[in-house]
Chimera marker file (.cmm) of the C-alpha trace (Angstrom):
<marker_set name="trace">
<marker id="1" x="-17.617" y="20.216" z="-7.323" r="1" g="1" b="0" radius="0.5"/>
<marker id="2" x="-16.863" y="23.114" z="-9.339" r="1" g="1" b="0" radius="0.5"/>
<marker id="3" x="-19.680" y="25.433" z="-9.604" r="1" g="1" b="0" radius="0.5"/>
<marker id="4" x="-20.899" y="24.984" z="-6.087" r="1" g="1" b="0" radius="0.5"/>
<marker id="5" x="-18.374" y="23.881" z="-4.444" r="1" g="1" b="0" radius="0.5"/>
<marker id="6" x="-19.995" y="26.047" z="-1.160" r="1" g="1" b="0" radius="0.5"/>
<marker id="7" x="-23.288" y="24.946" z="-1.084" r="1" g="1" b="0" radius="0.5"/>
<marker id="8" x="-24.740" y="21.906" z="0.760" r="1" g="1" b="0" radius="0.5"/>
<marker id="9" x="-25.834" y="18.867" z="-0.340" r="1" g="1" b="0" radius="0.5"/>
<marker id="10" x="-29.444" y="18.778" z="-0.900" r="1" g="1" b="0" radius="0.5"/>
<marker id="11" x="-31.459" y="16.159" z="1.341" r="1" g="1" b="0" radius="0.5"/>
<marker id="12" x="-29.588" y="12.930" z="0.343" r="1" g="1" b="0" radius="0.5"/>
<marker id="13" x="-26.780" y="13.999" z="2.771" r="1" g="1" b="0" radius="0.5"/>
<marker id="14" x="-28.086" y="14.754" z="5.885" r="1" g="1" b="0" radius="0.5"/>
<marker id="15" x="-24.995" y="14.117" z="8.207" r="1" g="1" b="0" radius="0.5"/>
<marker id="16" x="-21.550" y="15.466" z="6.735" r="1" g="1" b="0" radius="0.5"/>
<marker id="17" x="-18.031" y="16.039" z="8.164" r="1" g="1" b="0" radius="0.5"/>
<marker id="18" x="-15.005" y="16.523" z="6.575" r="1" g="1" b="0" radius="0.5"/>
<marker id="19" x="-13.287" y="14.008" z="4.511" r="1" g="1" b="0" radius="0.5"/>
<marker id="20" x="-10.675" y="15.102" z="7.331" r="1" g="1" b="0" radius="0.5"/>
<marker id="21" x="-12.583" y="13.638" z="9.830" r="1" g="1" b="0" radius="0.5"/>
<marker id="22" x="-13.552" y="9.780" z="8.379" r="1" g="1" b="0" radius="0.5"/>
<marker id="23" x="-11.858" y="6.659" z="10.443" r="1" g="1" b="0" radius="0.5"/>
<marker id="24" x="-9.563" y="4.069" z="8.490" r="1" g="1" b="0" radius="0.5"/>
<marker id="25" x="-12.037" y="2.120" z="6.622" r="1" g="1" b="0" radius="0.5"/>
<marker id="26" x="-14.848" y="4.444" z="6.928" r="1" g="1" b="0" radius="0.5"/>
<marker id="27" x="-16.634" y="5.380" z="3.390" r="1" g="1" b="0" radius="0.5"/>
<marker id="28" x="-18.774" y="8.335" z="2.441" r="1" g="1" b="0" radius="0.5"/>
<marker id="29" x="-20.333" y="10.222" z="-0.589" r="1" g="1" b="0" radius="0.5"/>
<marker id="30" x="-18.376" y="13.492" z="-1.217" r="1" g="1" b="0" radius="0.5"/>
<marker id="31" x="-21.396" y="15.793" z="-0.864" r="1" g="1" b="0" radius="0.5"/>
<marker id="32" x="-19.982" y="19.318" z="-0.911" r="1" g="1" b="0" radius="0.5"/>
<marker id="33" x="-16.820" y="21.429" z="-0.627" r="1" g="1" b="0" radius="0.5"/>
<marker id="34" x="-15.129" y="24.972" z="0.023" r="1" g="1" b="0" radius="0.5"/>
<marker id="35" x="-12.902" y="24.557" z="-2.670" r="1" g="1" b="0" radius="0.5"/>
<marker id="36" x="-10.754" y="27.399" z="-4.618" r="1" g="1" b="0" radius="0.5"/>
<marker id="37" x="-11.789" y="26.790" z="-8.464" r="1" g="1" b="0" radius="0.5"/>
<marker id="38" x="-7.666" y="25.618" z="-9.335" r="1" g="1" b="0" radius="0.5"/>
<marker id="39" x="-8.163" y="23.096" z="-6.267" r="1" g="1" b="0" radius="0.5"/>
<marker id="40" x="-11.973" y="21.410" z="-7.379" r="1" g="1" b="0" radius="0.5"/>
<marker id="41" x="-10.534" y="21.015" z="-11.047" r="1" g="1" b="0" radius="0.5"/>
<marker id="42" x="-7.357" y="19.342" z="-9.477" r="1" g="1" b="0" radius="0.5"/>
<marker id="43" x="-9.292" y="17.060" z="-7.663" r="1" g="1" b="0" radius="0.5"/>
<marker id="44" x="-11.902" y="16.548" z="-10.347" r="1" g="1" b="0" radius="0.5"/>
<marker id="45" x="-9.350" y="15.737" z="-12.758" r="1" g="1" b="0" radius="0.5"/>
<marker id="46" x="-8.384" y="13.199" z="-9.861" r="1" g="1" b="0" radius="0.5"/>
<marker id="47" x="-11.455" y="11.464" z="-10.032" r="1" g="1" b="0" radius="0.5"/>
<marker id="48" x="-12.377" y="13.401" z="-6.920" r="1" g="1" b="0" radius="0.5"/>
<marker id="49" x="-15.734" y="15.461" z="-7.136" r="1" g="1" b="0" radius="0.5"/>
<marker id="50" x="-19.484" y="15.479" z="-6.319" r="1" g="1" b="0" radius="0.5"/>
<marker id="51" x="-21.282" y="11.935" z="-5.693" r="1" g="1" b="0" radius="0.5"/>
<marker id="52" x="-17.837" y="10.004" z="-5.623" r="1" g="1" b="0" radius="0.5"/>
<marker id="53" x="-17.669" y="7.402" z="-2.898" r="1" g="1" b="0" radius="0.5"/>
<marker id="54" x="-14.385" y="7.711" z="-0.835" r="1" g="1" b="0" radius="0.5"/>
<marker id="55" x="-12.978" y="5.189" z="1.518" r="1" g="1" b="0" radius="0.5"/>
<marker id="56" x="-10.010" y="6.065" z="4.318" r="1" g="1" b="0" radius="0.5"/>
<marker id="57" x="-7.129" y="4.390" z="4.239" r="1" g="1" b="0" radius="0.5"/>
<marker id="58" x="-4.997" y="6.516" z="6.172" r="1" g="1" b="0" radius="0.5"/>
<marker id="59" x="-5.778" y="9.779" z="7.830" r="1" g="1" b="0" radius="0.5"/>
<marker id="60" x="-3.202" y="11.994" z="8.842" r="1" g="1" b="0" radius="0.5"/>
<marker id="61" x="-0.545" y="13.793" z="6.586" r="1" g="1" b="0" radius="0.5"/>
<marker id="62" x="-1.187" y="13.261" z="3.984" r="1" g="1" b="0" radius="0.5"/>
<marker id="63" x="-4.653" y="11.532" z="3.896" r="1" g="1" b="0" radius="0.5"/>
<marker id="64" x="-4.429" y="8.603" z="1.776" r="1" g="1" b="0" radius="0.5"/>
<marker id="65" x="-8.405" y="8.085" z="0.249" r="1" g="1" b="0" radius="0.5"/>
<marker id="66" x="-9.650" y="5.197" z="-1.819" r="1" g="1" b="0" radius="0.5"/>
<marker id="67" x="-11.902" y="6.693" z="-4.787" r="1" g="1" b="0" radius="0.5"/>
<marker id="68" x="-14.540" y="4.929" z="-6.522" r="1" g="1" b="0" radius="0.5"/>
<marker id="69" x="-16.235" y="5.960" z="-9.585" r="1" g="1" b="0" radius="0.5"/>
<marker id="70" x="-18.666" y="4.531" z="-11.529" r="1" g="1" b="0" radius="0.5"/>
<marker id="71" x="-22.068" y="3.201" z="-10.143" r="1" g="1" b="0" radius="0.5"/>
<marker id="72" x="-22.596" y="-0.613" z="-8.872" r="1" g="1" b="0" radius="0.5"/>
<marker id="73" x="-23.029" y="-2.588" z="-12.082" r="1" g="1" b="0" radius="0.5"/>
<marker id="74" x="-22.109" y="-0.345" z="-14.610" r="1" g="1" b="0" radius="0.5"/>
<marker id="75" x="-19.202" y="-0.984" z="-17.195" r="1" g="1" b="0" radius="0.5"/>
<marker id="76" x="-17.343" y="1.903" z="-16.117" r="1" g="1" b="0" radius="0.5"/>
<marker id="77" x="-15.897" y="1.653" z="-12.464" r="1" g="1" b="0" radius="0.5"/>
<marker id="78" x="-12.448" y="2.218" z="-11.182" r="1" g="1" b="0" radius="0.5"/>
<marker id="79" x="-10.863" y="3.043" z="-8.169" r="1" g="1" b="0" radius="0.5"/>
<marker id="80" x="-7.911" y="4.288" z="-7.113" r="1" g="1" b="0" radius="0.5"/>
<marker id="81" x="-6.242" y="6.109" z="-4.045" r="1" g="1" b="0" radius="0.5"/>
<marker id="82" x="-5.016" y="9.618" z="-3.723" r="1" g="1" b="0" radius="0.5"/>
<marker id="83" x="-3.018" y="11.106" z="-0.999" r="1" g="1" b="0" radius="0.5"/>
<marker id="84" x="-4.170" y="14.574" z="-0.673" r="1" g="1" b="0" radius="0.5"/>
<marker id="85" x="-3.180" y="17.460" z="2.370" r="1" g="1" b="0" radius="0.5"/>
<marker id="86" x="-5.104" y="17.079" z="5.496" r="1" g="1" b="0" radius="0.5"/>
<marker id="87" x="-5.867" y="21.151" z="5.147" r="1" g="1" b="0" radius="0.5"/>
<marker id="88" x="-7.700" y="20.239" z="1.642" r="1" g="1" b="0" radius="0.5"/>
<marker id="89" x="-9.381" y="17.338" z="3.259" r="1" g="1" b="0" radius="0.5"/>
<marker id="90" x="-10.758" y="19.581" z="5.501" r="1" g="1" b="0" radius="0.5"/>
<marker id="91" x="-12.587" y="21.473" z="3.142" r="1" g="1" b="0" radius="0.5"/>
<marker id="92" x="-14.284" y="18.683" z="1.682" r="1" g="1" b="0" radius="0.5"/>
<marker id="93" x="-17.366" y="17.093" z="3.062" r="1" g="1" b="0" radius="0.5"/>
<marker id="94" x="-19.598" y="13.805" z="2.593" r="1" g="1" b="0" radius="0.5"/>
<marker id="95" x="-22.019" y="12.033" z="3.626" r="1" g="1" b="0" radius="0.5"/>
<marker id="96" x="-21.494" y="10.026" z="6.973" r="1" g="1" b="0" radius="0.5"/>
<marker id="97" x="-23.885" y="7.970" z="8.415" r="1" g="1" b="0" radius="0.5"/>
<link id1="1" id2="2" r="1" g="1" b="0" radius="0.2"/>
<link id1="2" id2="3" r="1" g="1" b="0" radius="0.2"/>
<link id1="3" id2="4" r="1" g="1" b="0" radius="0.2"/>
<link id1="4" id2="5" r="1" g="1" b="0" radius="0.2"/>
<link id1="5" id2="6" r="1" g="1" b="0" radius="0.2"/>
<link id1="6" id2="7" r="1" g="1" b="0" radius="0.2"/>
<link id1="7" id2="8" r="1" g="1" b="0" radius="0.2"/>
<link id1="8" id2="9" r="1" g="1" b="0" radius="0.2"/>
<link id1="9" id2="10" r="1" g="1" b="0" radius="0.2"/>
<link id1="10" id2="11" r="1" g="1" b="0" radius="0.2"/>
<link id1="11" id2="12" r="1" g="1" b="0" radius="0.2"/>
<link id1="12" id2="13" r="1" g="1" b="0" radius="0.2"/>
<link id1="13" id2="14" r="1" g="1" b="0" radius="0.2"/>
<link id1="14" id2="15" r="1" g="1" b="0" radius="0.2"/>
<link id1="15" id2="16" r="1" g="1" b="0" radius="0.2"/>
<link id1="16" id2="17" r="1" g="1" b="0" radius="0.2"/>
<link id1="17" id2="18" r="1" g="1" b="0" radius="0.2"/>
<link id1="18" id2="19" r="1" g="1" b="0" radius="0.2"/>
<link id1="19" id2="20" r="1" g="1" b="0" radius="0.2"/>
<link id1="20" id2="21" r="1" g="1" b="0" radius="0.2"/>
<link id1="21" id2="22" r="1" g="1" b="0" radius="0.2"/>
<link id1="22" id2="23" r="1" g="1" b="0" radius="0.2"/>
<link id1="23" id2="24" r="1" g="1" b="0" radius="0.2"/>
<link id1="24" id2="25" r="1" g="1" b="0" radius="0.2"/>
<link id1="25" id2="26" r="1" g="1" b="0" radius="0.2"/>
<link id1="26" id2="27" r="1" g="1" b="0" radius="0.2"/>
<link id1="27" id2="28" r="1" g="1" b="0" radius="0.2"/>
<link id1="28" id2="29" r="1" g="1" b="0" radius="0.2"/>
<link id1="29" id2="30" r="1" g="1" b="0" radius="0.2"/>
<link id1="30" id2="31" r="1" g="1" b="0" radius="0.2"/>
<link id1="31" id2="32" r="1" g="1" b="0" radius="0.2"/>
<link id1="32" id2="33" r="1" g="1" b="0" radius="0.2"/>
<link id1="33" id2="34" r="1" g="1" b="0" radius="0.2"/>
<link id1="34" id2="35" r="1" g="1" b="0" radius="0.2"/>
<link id1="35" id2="36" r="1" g="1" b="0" radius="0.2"/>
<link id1="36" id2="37" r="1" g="1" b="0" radius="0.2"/>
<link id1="37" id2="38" r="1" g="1" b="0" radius="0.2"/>
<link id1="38" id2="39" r="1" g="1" b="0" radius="0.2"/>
<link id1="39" id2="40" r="1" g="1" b="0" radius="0.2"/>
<link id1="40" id2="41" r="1" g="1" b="0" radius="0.2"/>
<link id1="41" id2="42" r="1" g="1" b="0" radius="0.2"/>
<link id1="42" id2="43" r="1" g="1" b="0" radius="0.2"/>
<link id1="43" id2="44" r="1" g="1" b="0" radius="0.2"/>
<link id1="44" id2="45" r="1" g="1" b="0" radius="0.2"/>
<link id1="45" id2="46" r="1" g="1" b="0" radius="0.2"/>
<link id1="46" id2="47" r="1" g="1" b="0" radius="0.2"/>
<link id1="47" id2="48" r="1" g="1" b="0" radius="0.2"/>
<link id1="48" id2="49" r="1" g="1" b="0" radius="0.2"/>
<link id1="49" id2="50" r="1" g="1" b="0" radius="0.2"/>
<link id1="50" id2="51" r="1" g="1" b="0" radius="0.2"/>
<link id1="51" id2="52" r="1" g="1" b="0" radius="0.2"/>
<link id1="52" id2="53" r="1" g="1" b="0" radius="0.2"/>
<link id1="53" id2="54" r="1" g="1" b="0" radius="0.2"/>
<link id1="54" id2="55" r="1" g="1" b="0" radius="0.2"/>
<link id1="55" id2="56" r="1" g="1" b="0" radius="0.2"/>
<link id1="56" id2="57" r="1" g="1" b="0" radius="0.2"/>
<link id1="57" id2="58" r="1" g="1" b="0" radius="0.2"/>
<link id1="58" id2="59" r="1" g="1" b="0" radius="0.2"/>
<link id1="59" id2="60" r="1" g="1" b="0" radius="0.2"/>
<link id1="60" id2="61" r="1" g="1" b="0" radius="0.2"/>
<link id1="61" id2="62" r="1" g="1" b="0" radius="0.2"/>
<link id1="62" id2="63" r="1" g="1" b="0" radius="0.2"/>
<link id1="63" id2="64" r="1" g="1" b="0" radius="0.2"/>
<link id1="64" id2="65" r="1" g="1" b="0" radius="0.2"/>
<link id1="65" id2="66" r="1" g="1" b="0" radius="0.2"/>
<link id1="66" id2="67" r="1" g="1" b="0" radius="0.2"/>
<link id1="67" id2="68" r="1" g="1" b="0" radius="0.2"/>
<link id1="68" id2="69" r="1" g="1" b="0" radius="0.2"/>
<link id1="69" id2="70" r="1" g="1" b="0" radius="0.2"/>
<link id1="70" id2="71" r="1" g="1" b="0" radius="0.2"/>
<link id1="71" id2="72" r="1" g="1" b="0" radius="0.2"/>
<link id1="72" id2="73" r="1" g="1" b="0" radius="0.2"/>
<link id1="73" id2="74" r="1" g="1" b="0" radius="0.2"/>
<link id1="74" id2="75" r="1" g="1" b="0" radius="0.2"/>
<link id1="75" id2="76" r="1" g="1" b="0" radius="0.2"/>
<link id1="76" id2="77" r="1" g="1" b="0" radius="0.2"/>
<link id1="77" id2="78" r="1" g="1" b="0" radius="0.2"/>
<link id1="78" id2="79" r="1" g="1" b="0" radius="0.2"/>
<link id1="79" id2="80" r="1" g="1" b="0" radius="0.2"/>
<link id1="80" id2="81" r="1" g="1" b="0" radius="0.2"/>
<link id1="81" id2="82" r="1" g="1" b="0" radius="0.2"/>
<link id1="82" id2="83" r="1" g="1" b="0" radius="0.2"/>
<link id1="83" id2="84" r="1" g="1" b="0" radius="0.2"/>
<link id1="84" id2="85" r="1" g="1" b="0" radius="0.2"/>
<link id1="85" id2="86" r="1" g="1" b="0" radius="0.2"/>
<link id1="86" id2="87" r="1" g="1" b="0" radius="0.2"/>
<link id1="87" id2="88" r="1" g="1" b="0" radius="0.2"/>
<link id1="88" id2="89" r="1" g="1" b="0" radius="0.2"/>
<link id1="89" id2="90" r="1" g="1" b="0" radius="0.2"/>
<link id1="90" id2="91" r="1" g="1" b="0" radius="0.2"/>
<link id1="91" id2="92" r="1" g="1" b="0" radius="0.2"/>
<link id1="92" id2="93" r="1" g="1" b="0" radius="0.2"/>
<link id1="93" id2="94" r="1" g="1" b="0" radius="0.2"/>
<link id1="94" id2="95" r="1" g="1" b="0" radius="0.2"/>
<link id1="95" id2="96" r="1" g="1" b="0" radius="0.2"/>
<link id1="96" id2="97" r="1" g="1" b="0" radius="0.2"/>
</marker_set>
């Protein structure tokens, strides 16, 4: 997400909300953000960035988030969760649906 962390997702995202704004159990692709740079390389360093599937476990303070990486079948995949600050999970949007 670092270098445009502003700009939209191109056409393979055309409905977004916030990460904010996804129900318990509800997935998306993280498809864009409005991100300071010290907060994307957090995050990236997190696992979270651009084209990562998240998963809600539990909105609210904090937002607990289920983050896969990797791509179906490949050798590298992990996932883990993350509890982030509703306010930062506000700023980040993907793909819904």
């Amino acid at each position: 997400m670092s270098e445009d962390t502003a700009k939209s997702c191109d056409r393979t995202c055309p409905a977004q909300i916030s990460l904010a704004q996804l129900r318990p159990g509800e997935s998306g692709v993280v498809c864009s953000a409005t991100l300071e740079p010290a907060e994307a390389e957090l995050l990236a360093a997190m696992g979270l960035m651009r084209e990562t599937r998240v998963t809600m476990c539990r909105p609210g303070e904090p937002c607990i988030i289920a983050v896969s990486t990797g791509r179906p079948g490949s050798a590298v995949n992990c996932s883990c969760r993350l509890g982030i600050a509703r306010p930062l999970a506000e700023k980040i949007f993907v793909s819904h649906p």
